[in-house]
C-alpha positions in Angstrom: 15.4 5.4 15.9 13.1 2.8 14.2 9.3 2.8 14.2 6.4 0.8 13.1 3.6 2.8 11.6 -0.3 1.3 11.7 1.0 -1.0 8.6 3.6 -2.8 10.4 5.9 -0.8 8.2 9.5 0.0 9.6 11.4 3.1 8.9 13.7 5.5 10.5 13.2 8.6 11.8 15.2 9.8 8.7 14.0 10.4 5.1 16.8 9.9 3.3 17.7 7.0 5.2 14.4 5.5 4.5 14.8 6.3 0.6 18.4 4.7 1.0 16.8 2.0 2.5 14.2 1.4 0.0 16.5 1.8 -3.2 18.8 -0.7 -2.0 15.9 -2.8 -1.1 14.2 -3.3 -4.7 16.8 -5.8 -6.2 15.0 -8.6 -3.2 11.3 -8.6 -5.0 10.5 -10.3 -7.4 9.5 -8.7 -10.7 7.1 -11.9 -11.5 6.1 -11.9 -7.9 7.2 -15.8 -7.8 9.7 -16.9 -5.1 11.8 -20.1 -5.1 12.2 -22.2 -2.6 15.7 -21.1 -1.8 14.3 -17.5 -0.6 11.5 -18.6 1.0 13.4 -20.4 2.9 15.0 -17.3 3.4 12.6 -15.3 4.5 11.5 -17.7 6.8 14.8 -17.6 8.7 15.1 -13.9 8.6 11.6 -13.3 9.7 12.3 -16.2 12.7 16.0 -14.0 13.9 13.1 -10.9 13.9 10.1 -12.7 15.9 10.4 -15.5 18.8 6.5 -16.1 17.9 7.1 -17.4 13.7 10.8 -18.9 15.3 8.6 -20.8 17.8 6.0 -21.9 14.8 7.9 -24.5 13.6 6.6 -23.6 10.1 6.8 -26.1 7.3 7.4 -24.8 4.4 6.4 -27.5 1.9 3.0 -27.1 3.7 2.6 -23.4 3.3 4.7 -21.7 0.6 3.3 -21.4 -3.0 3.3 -19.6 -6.0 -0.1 -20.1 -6.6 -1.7 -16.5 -6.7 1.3 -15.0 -8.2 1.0 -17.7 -11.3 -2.8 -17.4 -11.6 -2.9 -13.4 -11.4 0.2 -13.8 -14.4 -1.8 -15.9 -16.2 -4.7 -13.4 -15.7 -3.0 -10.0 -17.2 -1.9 -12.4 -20.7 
C-alpha cells in the first residue's frame, strides 16, 4: 500500500521497498540541478498521467520552465 506523508512524499508501507525505490531513483536528478527541455517535458507528462488538475492546466512550458535558480545558485558556490 502507498501513502502520502505531510510532505506530499510517497512511499510504501515497506522499507526496503522504499530504499529500493529510492536507489533506483537517483540516476533521474540532476547532479547540476539543471533540466533540459527534453525532461521537463517529461515531467510535465508524467506528472499530468498522475493529476487530472496539472493535465487540465494546459501548462506551457516555454512560459514556465527555467534553469534560472539552479544557474545562479552554481554560479554562487564558484
Amino acid at each position: 500500500m502507498c501513502s502520502a506523508n505531510d510532505g506530499g512524499v510517497y512511499k510504501t508501507d515497506d522499507r526496503e521497498v522504499n530504499i529500493d525505490v529510492l536507489k533506483a531513483s537517483t540516476a533521474l536528478f540532476s547532479q547540476t540541478g539543471l533540466m533540459d527541455a527534453e525532461a521537463a517535458k517529461v515531467s510535465l507528462a508524467v506528472l499530468s498521467d498522475f493529476d487530472p488538475r496539472i493535465a487540465a492546466a494546459n501548462i506551457d512550458l516555454s512560459k514556465t520552465f527555467t534553469n534560472r535558480f539552479a544557474e545562479s545558485a552554481a554560479q554562487q558556490l564558484k
